[in-house]
C-alpha positions as CSV (number, residue, x, y, z in Angstrom):
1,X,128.0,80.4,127.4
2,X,125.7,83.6,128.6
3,X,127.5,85.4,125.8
4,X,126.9,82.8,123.3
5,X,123.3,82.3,124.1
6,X,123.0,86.1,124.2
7,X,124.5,86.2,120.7
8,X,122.4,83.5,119.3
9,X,118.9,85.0,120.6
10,X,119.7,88.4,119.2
11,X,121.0,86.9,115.5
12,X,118.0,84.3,115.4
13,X,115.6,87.1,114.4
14,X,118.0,88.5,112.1
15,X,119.1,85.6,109.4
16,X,117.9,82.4,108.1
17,X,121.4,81.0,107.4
18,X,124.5,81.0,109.1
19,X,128.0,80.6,106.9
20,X,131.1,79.5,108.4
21,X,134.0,80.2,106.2
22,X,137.4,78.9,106.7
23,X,138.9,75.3,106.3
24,X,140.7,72.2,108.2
25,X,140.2,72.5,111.7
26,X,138.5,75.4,111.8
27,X,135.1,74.3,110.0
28,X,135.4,70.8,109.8
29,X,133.0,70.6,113.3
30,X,130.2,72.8,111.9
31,X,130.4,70.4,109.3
32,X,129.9,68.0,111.3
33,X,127.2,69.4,113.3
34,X,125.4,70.6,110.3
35,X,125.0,67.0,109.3
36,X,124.1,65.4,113.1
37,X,121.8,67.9,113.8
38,X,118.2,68.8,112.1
39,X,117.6,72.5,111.7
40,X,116.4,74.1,114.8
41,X,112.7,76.2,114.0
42,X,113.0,79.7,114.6
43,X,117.1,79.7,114.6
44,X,119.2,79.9,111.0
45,X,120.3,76.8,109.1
46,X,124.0,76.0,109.5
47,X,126.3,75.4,106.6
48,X,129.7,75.5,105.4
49,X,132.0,77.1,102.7
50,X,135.4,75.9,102.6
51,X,136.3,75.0,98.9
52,X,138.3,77.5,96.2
53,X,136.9,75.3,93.8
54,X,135.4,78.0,91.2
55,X,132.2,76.5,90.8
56,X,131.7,76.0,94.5
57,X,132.3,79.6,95.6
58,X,130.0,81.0,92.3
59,X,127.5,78.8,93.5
60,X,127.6,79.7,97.6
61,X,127.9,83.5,96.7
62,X,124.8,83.6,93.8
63,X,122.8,81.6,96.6
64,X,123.4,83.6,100.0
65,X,121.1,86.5,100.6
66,X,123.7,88.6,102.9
67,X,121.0,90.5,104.2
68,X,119.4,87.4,106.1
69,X,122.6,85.7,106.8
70,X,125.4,85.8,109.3
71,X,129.0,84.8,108.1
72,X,131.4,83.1,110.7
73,X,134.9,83.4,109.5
74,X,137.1,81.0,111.4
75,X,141.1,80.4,111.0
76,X,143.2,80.3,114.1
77,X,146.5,81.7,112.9
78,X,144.7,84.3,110.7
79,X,146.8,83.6,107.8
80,X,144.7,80.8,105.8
81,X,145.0,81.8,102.2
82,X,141.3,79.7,101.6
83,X,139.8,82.1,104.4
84,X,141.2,85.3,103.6
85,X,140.3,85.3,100.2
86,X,136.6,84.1,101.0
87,X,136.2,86.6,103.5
88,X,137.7,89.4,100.7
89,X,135.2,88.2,98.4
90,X,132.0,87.9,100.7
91,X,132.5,91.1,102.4
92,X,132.5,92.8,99.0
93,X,129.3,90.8,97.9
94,X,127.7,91.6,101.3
95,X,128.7,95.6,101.1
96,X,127.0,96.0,97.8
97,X,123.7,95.1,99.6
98,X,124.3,96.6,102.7
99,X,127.2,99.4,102.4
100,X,128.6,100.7,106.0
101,X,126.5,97.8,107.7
102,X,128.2,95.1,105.8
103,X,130.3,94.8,108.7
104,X,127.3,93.6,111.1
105,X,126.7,90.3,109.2
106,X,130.5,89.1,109.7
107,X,131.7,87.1,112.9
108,X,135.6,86.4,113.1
109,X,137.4,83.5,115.2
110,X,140.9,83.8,115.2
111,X,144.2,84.8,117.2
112,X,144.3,88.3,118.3
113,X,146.8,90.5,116.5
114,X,146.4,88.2,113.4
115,X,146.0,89.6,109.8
116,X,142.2,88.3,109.7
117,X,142.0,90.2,113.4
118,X,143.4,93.1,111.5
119,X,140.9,92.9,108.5
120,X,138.3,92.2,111.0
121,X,138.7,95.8,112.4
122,X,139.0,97.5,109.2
123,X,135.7,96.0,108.1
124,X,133.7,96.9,111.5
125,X,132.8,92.8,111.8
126,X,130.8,92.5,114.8
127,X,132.5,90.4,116.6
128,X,135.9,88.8,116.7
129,X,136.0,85.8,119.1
130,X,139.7,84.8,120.0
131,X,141.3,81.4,119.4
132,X,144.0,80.1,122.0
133,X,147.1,80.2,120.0
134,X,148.2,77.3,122.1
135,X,145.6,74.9,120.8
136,X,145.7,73.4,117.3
137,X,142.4,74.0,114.8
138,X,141.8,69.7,115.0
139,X,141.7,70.2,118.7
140,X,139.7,73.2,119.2
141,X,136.2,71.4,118.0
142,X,134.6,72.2,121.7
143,X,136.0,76.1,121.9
144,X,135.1,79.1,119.7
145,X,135.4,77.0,116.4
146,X,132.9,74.7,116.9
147,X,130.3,76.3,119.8
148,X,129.5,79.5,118.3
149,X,128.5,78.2,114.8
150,X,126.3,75.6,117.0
151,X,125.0,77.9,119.5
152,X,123.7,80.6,116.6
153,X,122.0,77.2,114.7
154,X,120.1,76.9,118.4
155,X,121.9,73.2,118.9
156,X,122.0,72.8,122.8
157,X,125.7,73.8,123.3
158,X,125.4,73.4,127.1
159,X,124.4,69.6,126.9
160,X,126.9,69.3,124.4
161,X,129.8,70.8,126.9
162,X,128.4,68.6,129.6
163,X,128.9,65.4,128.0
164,X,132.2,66.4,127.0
165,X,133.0,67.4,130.8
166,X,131.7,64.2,131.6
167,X,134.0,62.5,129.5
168,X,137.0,64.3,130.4
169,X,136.3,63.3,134.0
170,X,136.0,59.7,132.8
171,X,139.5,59.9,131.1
172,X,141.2,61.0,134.3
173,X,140.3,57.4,135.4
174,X,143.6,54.8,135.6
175,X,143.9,52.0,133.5
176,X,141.4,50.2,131.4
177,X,138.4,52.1,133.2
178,X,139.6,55.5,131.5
179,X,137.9,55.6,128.0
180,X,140.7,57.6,125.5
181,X,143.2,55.7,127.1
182,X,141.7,52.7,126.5
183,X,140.9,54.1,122.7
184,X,144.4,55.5,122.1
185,X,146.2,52.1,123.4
186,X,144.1,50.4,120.9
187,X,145.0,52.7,118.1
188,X,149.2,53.0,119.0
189,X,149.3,49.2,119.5
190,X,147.5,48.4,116.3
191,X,149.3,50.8,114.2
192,X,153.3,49.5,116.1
193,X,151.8,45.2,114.9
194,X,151.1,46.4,111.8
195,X,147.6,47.4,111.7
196,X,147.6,51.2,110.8
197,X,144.7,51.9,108.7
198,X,141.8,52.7,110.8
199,X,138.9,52.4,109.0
200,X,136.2,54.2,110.0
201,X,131.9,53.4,109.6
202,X,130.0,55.8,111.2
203,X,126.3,55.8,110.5
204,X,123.5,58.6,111.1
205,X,123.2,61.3,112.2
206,X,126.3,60.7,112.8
207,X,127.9,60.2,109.0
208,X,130.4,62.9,108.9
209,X,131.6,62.4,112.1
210,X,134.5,60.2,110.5
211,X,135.5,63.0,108.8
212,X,136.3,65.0,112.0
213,X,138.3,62.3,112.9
214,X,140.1,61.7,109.8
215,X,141.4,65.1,110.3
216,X,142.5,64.8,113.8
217,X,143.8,61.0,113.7
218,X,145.9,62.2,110.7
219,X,147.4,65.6,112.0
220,X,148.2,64.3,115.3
221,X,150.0,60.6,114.3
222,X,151.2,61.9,110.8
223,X,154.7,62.9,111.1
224,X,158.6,61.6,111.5
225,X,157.8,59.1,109.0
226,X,155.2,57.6,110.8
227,X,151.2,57.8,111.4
228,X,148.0,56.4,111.8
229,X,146.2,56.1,108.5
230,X,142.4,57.1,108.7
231,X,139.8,55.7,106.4
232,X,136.9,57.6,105.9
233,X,133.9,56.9,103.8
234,X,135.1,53.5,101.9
235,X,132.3,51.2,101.9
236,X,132.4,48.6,104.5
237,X,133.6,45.5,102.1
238,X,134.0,41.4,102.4
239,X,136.7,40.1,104.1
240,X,138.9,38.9,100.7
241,X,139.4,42.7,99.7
242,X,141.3,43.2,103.2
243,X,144.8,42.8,103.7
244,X,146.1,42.4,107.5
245,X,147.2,46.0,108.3
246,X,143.0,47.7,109.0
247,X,142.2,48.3,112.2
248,X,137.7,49.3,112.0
249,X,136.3,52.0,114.2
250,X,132.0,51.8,113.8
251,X,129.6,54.1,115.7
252,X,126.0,54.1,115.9
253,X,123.3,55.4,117.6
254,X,121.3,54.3,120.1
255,X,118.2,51.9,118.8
256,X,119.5,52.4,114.7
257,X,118.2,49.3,112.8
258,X,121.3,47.3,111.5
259,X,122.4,47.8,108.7
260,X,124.5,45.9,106.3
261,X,127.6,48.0,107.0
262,X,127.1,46.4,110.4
263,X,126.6,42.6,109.0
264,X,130.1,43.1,107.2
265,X,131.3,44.4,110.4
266,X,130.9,41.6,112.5
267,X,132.0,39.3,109.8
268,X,135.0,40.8,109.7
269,X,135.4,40.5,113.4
270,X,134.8,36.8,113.0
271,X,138.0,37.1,110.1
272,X,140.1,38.5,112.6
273,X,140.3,42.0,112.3
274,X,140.1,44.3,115.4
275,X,136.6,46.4,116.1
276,X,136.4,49.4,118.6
277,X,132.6,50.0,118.8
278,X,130.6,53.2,120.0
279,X,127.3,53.3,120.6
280,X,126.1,57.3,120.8
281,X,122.5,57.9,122.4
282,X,122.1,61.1,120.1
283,X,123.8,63.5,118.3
284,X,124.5,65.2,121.8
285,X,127.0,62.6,122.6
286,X,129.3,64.1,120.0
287,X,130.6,66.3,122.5
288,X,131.4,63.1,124.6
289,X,133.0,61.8,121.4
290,X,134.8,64.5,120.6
291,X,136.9,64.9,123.6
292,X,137.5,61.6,123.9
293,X,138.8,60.8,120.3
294,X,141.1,64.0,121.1
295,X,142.6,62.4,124.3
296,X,143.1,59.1,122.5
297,X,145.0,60.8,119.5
298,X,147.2,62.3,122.0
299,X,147.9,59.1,123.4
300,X,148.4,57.7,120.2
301,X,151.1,59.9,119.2
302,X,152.8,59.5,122.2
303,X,152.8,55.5,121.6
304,X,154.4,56.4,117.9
305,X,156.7,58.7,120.2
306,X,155.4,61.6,117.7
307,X,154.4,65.2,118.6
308,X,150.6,65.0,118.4
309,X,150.2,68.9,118.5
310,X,152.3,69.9,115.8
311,X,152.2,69.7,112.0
312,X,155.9,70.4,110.6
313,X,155.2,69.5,106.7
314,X,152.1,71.2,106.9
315,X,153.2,74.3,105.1
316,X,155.4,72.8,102.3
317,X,152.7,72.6,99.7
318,X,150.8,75.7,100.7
319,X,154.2,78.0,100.5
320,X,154.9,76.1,97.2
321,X,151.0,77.2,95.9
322,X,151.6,80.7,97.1
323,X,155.0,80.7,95.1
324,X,153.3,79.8,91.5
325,X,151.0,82.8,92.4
326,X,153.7,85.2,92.5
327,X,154.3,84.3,89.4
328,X,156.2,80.7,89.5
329,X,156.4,78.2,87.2
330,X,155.5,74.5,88.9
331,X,158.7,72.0,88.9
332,X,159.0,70.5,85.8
333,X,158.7,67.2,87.6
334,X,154.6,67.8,87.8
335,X,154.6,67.7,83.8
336,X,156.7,64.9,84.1
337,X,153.9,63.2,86.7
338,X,151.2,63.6,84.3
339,X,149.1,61.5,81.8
340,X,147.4,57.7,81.4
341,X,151.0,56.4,81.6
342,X,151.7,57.4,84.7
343,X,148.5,55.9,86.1
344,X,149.2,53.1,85.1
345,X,152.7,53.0,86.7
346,X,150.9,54.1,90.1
347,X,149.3,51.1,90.0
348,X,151.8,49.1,89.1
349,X,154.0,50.6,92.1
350,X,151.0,49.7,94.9
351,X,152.5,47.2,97.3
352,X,150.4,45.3,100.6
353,X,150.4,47.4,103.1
354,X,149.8,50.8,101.3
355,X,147.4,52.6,100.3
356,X,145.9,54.8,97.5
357,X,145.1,58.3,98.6
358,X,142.8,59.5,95.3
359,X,143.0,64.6,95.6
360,X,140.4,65.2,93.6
361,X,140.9,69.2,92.8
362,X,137.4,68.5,91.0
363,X,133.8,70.0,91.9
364,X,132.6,68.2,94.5
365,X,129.7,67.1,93.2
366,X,127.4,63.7,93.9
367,X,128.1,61.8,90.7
368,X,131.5,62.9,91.0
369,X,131.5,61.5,94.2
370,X,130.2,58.5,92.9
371,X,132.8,57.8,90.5
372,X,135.2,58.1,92.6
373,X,133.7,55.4,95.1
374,X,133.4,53.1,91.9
375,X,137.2,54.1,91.8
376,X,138.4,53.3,95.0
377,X,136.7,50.0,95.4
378,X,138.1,48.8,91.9
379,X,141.8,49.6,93.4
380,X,140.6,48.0,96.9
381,X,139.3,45.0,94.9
382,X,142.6,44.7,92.8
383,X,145.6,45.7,95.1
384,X,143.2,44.8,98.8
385,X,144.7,47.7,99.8
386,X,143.5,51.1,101.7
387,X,141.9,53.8,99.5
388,X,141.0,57.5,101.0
389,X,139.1,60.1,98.8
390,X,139.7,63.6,99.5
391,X,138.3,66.6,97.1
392,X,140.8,69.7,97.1
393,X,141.7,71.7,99.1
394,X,139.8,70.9,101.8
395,X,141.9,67.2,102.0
396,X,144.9,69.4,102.3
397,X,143.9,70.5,106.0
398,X,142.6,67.1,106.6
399,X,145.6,64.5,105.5
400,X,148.2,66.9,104.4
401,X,150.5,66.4,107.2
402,X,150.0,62.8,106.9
403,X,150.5,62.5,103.5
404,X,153.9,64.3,104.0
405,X,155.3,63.8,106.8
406,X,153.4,59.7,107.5
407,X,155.5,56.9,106.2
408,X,156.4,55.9,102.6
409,X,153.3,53.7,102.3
410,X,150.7,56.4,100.6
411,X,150.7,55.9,96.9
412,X,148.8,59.4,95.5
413,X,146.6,60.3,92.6
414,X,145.5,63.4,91.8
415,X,143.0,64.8,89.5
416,X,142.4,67.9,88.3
417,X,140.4,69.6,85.2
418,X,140.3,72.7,83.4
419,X,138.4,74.7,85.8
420,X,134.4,75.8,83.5
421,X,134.1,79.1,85.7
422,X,136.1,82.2,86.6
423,X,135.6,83.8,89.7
424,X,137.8,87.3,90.4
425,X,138.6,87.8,93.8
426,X,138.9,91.9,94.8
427,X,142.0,93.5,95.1
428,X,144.0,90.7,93.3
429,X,145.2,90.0,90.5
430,X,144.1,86.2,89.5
431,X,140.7,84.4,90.4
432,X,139.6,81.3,92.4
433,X,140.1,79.4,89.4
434,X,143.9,80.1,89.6
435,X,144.1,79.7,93.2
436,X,142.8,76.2,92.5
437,X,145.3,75.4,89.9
438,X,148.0,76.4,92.3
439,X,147.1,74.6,95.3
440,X,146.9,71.2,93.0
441,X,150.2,72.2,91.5
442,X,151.9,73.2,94.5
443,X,150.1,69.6,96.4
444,X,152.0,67.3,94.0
445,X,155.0,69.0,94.1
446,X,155.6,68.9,97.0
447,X,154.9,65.0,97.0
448,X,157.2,64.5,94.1
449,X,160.2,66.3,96.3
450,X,159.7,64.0,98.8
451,X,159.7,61.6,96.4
452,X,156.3,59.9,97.0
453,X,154.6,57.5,94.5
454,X,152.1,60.1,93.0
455,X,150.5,61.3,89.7
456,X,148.3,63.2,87.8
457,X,145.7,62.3,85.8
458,X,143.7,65.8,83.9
459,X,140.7,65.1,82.8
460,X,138.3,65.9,79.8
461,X,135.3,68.1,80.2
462,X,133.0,64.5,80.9
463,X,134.7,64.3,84.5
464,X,132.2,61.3,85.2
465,X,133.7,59.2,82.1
466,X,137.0,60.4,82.6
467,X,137.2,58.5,86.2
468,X,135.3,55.9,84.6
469,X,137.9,54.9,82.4
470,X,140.6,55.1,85.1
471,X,138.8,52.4,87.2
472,X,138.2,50.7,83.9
473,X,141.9,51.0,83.7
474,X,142.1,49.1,87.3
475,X,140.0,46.2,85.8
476,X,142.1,45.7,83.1
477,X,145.5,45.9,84.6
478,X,144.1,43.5,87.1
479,X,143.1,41.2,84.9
480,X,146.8,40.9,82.7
């Protein structure tokens, strides 16, 4: 912590913004703190870069000023391809401002010995932090990962640690009176009667909290063909688009006006469906929250008799990505996956009880974003079942063990486009836009080997109608 602090009061006169880049479990609680907490005067403004989508990183690199702003490079093993190439390109656009010094703007978290340790040194980065090699990126929210991007955006990282030591003391508590033991029962004994989508509503400052969780819920229960489905950002709906197999998780502040997320809420609680409530009294309490959600995943996975640390079909997709980079062709069974046709057949092929995870390898844009709501909720409303959104690759990290390894119940549609931006990356040979194309190609691929219910829909330069004609698709298929 004195280091930290130290840290944080020297950098505070020296940028305006700090950067973490990396992905998964490495960023995902910056994110998250980004969002909870408002910017702190006199310290930098927090954000995050985690996407190879082409427009994304031309946008993030023509924006950042590096002489007022700090870069935190995160991975724990030191072999993300996402953060390597990030921290190859933003080093180059940070040396051509500052030459020798370039070095001084960059802060590393990651294993020592690692290849990003070893670039790290090369490049005379300031600092590199180490990871525990023993603790997995969706655990590691409340170590390096997740404190140092915090402390240097001047968010109270002691208070934070002290609700989480709080909580930790609370779950060495027997029984009923030990908080994640109580949470993780709920969430192993839901998922074993049948009721393994958890659905998460958490409102502000709060919002992206459910992504954090997504992430952890997924990693930890998603494997040996079984797993706890999280359900982040679908709207809260009426209780005749539900099946029987949701299980809601809703967090709230302290003294937040109800909202009609809420209303629904308790309605569906009157239907029948199970509710695990928190109430946080600030964005502080996230360190309370965060432990606690980790001890219950554990205990989860141990319910599901599943390793909860370990993510075994992980890699499949990435190693399949870095193969068409070499210079592979995808399978032919991703051309065979591809067109209106096979949309429709994904729909036909929903069944109660799954649900319909929509990769979006798209800019992540808001009316993107929107359409793909409208999607979802057309699918919900005609099949009542589960719908997830993830936008590439960052949903990789998030579900991707899930989506593999889980049980046969995800049904998977992905949509990509013709990338409007090229982006060369130094020292290689292709760009961000092909690394994009890869990880999409290599994502369904491996799907289709395992022989999941997925296809691709590639759309037309109008990406908004594009989607809007899939979910017009839903109406009508619904209605025959």
């Amino acid at each position: 912590m004195p280091d930290l602090q130290r840290l944080a009061a020297e950098i505070r006169n020296e940028a305006d913004r700090v950067v973490v880049v990396g992905a998964g479990g490495a960023t995902l609680a910056p994110w998250v703190f980004a969002g909870a907490f408002a910017p702190v005067a006199g310290f930098p403004r927090l954000s995050v870069l985690d996407s190879t989508e082409p427009s994304a990183v031309a946008a993030a690199v023509a924006e950042i000023d590096p002489v007022r702003t700090i870069f935190v490079v995160s991975s724990r093993s030191g072999a993300t391809l996402e953060t390597n190439l990030l921290f190859d390109l933003l080093f180059e656009h940070a040396a051509r401002d500052l030459g020798e010094a370039a070095g001084r703007r960059f802060l590393v978290v990651t294993e020592s010995g690692s290849a990003l340790a070893t670039a790290a040194g090369k490049r005379q980065a300031r600092t590199v932090f180490p990871a525990d090699a023993r603790t997995p990126a969706d655990f590691a929210a409340l170590s390096h990962f997740g404190l140092l991007p915090a402390a240097l955006a001047g968010i109270d990282v002691g208070e934070l640690l002290g609700r989480a030591r709080r909580m930790a003391e609370a779950c060495r508590a027997p029984g009923s009176a030990n908080p994640g033991l109580l949470l993780g029962a709920a969430l192993g004994a839901e998922a074993l009667a049948g009721r393994d989508k958890l659905t998460l509503s958490f409102g502000p400052p709060v919002t992206r909290f459910g992504s954090w969780i997504e992430a952890l819920v997924a990693a930890a229960t998603g494997k040996d063909a079984k797993g706890i489905v999280p359900v982040d950002g679908e709207p809260i709906g009426t209780p005749e688009v539900y099946g029987s197999d949701r299980l809601f998780a809703q967090g709230d502040t302290a003294g937040s006006e109800e909202t009609a997320a809420g209303h629904r809420l308790a309605t569906l609680v009157e239907h029948g469906h199970p509710l695990a409530g928190f109430v946080l009294h600030d964005a502080l309490d996230l360190g309370a929250e965060i432990f606690r959600w980790e001890f219950a995943a554990v205990v989860a996975a141990r319910i599901l008799e599943v390793n909860p640390f370990d993510e075994p079909d992980l890699g499949d997709a990435r190693d399949r990505a870095s193969r068409i980079l070499a210079g592979g062709a995808p399978e032919p069974s991703v051309a065979a996956a591809e067109g209106p046709a096979a949309f429709e057949g994904l729909l036909a092929a929903i069944r109660p009880g799954d649900y319909l995870a929509i990769t979006a390898f798209l800019p992540e844009r808001p009316p993107i974003s929107a359409a793909l709501e409208a999607l979802r909720l057309a699918v919900r409303k005609s099949k009542r079942v589960a719908t997830t959104v993830g936008f590439g690759p960052r949903f990789q990290h998030v579900a991707g063990q899930l989506h593999k390894g889980g049980g046969d119940n995800g049904v998977f549609l992905q949509l990509t486009s013709e990338p409007a931006t090229a982006v060369p990356i130094p020292g290689r040979p292709w760009g961000f836009e092909k690394v994009f194309a890869a990880q999409a190609d290599g994502d369904l691929e491996a799907l289709l080997a395992l022989g999941r219910r997925a296809a691709r829909v590639r759309l037309a330069p109008d990406l908004e109608r594009g989607i809007a004609d899939l979910t017009a698709a839903v109406g009508r298929e619904r209605s025959a």
